[in-house]
N, C-alpha and C positions, 0 to 999 in steps of 0.2 A: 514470742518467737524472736521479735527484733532487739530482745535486750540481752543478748546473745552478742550483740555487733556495741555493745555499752562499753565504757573503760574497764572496768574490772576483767570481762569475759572476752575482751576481742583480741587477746592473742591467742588464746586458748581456743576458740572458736575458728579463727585464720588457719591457726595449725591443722585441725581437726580437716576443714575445707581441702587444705593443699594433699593432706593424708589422703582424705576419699577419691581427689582428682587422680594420683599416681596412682591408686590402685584398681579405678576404672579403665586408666590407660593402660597399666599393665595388664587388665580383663580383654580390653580392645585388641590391645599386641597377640595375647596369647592364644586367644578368640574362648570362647564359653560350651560351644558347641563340641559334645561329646568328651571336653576338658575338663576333668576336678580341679585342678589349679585355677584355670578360667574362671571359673566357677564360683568357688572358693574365693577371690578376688575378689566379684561381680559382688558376690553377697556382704565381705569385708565392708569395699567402700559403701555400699548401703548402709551398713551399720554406725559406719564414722558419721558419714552423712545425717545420719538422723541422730546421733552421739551429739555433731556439732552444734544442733540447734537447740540441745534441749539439757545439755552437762549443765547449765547456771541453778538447774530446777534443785530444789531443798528438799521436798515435800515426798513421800511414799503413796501418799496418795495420786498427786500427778500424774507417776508412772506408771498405779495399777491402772489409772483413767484412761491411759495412754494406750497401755495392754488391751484393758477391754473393747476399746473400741476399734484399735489394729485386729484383732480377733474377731470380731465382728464383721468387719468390713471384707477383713481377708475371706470369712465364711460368703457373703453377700459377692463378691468378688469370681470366688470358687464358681458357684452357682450361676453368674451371666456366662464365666468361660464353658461350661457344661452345658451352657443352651445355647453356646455359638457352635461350637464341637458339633452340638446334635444337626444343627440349622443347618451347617454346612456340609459334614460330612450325608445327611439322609437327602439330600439331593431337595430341599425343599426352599433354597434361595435361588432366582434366576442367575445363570449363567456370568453376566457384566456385574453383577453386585459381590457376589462372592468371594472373590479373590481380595473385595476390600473389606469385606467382615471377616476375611481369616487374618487379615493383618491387623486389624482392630484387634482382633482377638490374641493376636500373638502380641501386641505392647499392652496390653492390659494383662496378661502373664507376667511380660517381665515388670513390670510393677508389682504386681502381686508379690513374687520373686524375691524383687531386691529391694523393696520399701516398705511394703507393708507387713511381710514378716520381720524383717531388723527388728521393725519400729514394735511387734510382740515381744522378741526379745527385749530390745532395749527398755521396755517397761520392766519388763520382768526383774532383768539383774540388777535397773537403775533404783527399783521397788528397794530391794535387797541390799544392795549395798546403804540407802541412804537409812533404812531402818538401822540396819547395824552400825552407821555412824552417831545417828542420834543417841541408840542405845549407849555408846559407849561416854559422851558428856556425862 
């Protein structure tokens, strides 16, 4: 991950950084909430985000590793938010605890969100494209 920040890859990685920053800020500005543009943004700079730490990778394999276990996790992920949801909305957490497992719950969505899906994608296309590069040597 830190060979990202190496000579060859660290402007390209800087850039990549400053890109995700403006477009979480622009996500912040515009806000997310009931916003596709928001939205849209939020999930962008996710994508750069996890773009910027992993563009140096060569390998088709890396990326499907990367996919499958973003998928994985996002699945394992899905399933605690589904048993916070039930925990809390069926009345079976006391009163003073719950308000902070809905909010547990709610930053463990937006990672889900905006990190762990990219990071599906960006296996996926990064899978694809680097096949199709090889291919073409």
């Amino acid at each position: 991950m830190f060979e990202s920040f190496e000579a060859p890859y660290r402007r390209v990685t800087v850039i990549l950084l400053v890109l995700a920053a403006v477009a979480k800020a622009g996500a912040f500005l515009v806000g997310i909430d009931d916003n596709p543009l928001g939205t849209a943004l939020a999930a962008i700079a996710g994508t750069v985000l996890v773009t910027a730490f992993l563009h140096h990778w060569r390998s088709p394999k890396r990326f499907l590793a990367l996919s499958a276990i973003s998928f994985g996790l996002v699945v394992i992920l899905v399933g605690i938010l589904i048993a916070i949801d039930i925990s809390v909305t069926g009345g079976r957490l006391p009163e003073p605890v719950a308000p902070s497992v809905e909010s547990a719950g709610n930053a463990l969505a937006l990672m889900v969100a905006f990190v762990a899906v990219p990071s599906v994608f960006v296996g996926l296309v990064g899978a694809i494209v680097v096949w199709l590069a090889g291919r073409r040597k």
